[in-house]
C-alpha positions as CSV (number, residue, x, y, z in Angstrom):
1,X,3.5,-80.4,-7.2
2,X,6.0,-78.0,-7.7
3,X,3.8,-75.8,-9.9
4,X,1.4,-76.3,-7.1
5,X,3.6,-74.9,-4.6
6,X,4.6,-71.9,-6.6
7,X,0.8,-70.7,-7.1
8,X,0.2,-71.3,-3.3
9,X,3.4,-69.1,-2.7
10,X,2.2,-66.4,-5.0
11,X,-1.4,-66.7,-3.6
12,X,-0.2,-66.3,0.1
13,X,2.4,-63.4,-1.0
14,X,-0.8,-61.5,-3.2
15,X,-3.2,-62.4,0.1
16,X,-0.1,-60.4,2.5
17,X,0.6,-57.9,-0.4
18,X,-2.8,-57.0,-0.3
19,X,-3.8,-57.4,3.7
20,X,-0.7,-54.3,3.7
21,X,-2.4,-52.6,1.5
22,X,-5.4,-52.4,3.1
23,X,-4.0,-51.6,6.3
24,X,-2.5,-48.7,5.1
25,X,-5.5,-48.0,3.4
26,X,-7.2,-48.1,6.5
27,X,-4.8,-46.3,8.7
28,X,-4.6,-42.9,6.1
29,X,-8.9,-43.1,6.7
30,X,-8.0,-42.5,10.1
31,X,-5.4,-40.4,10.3
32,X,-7.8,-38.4,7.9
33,X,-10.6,-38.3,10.8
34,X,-8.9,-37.6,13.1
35,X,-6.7,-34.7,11.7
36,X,-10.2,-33.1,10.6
37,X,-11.7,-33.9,14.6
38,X,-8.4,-32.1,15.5
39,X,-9.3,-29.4,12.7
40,X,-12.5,-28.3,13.2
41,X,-12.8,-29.5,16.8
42,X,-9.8,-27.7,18.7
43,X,-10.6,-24.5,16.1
44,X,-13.9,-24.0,17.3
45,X,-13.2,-24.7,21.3
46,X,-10.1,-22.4,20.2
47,X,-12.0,-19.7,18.5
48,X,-14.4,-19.4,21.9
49,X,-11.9,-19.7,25.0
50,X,-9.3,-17.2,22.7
51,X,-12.4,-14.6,21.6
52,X,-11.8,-11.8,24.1
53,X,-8.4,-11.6,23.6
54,X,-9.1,-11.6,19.8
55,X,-11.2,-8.7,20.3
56,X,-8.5,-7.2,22.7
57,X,-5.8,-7.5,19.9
58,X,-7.9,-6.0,17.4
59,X,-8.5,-3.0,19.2
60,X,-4.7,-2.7,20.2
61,X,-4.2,-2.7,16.4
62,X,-7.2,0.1,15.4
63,X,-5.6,2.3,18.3
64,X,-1.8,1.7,16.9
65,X,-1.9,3.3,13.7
66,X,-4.4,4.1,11.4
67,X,-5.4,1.6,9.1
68,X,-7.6,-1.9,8.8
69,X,-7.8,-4.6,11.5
70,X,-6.7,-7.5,9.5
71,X,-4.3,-8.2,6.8
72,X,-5.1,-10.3,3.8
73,X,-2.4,-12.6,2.1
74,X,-2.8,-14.2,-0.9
75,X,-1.6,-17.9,-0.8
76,X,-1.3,-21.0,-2.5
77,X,-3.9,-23.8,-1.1
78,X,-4.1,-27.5,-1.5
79,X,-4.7,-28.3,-5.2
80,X,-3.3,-25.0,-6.4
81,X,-6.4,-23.2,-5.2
82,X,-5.5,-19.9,-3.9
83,X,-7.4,-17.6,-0.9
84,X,-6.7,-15.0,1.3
85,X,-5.2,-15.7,4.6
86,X,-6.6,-13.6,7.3
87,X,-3.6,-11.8,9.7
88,X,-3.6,-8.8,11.9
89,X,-2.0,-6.4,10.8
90,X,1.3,-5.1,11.6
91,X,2.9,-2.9,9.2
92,X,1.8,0.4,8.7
93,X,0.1,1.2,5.8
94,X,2.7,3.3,3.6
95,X,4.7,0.5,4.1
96,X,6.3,0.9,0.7
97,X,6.9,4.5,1.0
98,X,8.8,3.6,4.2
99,X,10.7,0.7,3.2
100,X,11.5,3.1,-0.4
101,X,13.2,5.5,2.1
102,X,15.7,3.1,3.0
103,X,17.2,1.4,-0.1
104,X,19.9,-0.6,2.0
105,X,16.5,-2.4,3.3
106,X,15.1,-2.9,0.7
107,X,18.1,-4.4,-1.6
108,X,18.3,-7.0,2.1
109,X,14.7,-7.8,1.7
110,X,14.9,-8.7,-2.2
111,X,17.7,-10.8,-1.3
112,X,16.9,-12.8,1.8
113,X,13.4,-12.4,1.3
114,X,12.9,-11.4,5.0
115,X,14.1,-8.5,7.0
116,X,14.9,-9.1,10.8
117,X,14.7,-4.9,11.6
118,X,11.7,-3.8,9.0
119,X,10.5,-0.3,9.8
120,X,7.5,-1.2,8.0
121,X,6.2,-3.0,11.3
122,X,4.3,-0.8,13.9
123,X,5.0,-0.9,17.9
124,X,2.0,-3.7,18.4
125,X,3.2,-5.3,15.6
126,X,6.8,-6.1,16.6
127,X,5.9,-8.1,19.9
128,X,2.4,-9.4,17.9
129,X,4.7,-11.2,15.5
130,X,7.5,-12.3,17.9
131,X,4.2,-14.3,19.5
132,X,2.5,-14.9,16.8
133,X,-0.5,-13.1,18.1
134,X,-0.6,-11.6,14.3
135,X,-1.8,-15.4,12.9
136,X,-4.6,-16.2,15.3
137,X,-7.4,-14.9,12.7
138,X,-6.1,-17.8,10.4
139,X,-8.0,-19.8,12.6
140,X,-11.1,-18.6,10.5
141,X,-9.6,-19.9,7.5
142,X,-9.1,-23.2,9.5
143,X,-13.3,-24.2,9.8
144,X,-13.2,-22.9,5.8
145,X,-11.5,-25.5,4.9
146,X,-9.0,-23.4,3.5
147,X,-6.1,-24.6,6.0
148,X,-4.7,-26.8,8.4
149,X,-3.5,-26.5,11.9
150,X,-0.5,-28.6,11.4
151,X,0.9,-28.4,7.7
152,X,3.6,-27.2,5.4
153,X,4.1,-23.1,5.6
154,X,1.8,-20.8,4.3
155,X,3.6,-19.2,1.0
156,X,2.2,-17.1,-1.8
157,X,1.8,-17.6,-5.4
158,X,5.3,-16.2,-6.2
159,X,7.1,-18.3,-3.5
160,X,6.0,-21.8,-5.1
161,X,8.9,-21.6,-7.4
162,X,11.4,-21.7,-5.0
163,X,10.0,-25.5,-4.3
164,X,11.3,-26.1,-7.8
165,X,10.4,-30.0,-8.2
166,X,8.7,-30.4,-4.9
167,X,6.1,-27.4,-5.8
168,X,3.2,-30.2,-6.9
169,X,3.9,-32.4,-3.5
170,X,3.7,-29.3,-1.7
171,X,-0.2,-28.5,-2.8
172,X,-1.6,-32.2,-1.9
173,X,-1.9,-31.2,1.5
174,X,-3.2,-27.9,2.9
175,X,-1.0,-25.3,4.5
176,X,-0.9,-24.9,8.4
177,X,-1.1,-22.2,11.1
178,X,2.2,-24.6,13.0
179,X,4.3,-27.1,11.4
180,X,8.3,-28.6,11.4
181,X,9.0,-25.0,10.2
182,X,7.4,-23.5,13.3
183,X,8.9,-25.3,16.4
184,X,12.5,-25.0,14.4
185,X,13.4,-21.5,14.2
186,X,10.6,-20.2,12.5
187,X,11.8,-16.5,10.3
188,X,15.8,-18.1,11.4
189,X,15.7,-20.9,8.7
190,X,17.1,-20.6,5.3
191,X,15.0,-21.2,1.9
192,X,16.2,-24.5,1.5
193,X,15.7,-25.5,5.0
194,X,12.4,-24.5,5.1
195,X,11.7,-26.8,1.9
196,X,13.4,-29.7,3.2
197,X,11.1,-29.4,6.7
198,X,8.0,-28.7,4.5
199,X,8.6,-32.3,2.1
200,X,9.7,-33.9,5.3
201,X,6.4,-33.2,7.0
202,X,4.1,-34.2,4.1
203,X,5.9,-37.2,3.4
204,X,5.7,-38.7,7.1
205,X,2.7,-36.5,8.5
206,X,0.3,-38.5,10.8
207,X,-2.4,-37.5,13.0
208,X,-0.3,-38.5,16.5
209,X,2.5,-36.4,15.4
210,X,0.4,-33.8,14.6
211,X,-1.0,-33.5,17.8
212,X,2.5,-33.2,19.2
213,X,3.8,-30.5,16.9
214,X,0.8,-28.7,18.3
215,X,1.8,-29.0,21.4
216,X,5.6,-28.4,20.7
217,X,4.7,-24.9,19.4
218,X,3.4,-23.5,22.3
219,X,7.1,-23.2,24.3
220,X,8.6,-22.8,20.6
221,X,6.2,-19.6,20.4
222,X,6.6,-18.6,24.2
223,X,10.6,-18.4,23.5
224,X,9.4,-16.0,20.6
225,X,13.0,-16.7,18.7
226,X,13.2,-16.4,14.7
227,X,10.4,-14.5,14.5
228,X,9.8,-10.8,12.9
């Protein structure tokens, strides 16, 4: 009898082990469909309603300063794939020569890996960025496949190693156009910050709270703080 009980104990613990399982199972399939609904779906309304002012921005940037339209990045994707990231573009082309000019600049750059004053960024480019105007072609690379509009923050190939043990958690997921990173304080955040937001995301990332990161960026992009 006792033996009897034991087995029935085990076979009811197995039956809600596995009834867990498959609601988690279940719940990742839909967080999955609706995160690509949210995807593809808001992209391509997005991509319509925002068109003229797409086209407005990329003549704003032709009549500027003399140069291409958009700006391609090279970045890390999910899987370790990489691609190019479209941006408009908002440094001037001799960029390099400029930022050579001024070695005090450049030493700041190579050590904070950002640059709050760069005089590598045109007059459009200044108040593009503060908005984020400069990242709405990467809503291309959004019906690709090649991003997200919620995930971790874009980074290239040589900024993977600053996610030292995290770096292969980082690439199951695809980056995003918003994310944790976005709403708090954007450019403003330190390396490690950054990181912590990014492993924080992809470890408790859901379609709901997607859908209100999206919506939390638009006042975090209206204030326009923590970014340049």
């Amino acid at each position: 009898m006792v033996e009897l009980s034991n087995q029935t104990e085990l076979a009811n613990f197995d039956a809600k082990d596995k009834g867990a399982m498959i609601t988690k199972s279940a719940r990742a399939r839909l967080d999955s469909i609706f995160k690509a609904l949210m995807d593809y779906g808001f992209t391509a309304v997005g991509l319509v309603l925002l068109s003229p002012l797409l086209i407005a921005l990329a003549v704003i940037v032709k009549l500027d300063s003399p140069g291409p339209v958009f700006y391609r990045r090279r970045v890390m994707g999910k899987g370790g794939t990489q691609f190019d990231a479209f941006k408009f573009r908002t440094m001037y082309v001799n960029g390099d020569e400029i930022l050579a000019a001024h070695p005090e600049l450049k030493a700041q750059l190579e050590r904070d890996h950002k640059l709050p004053n760069d005089p590598r960024v045109t007059r459009c480019g200044r108040w593009m960025r503060k908005f984020s105007l400069d990242e709405l072609p990467q809503l291309f690379n959004v019906i690709l496949g090649q991003m997200s509009l919620v995930g971790p923050r874009m980074i290239s190939p040589q900024e993977l190693s600053r996610y030292g043990e995290h770096a292969d958690e980082l690439l199951t997921v695809k980056p995003g156009i918003t994310g944790l990173w976005q709403i708090s304080g954007r450019s403003n955040l330190a390396p490690g910050e950054r990181v912590r937001l990014d492993m924080e995301f992809i470890r408790t990332r859901n379609a709901w709270g997607d859908f209100k990161l999206l919506l939390l960026t638009i006042p975090a992009v209206l204030r326009g703080q923590g970014a340049y």
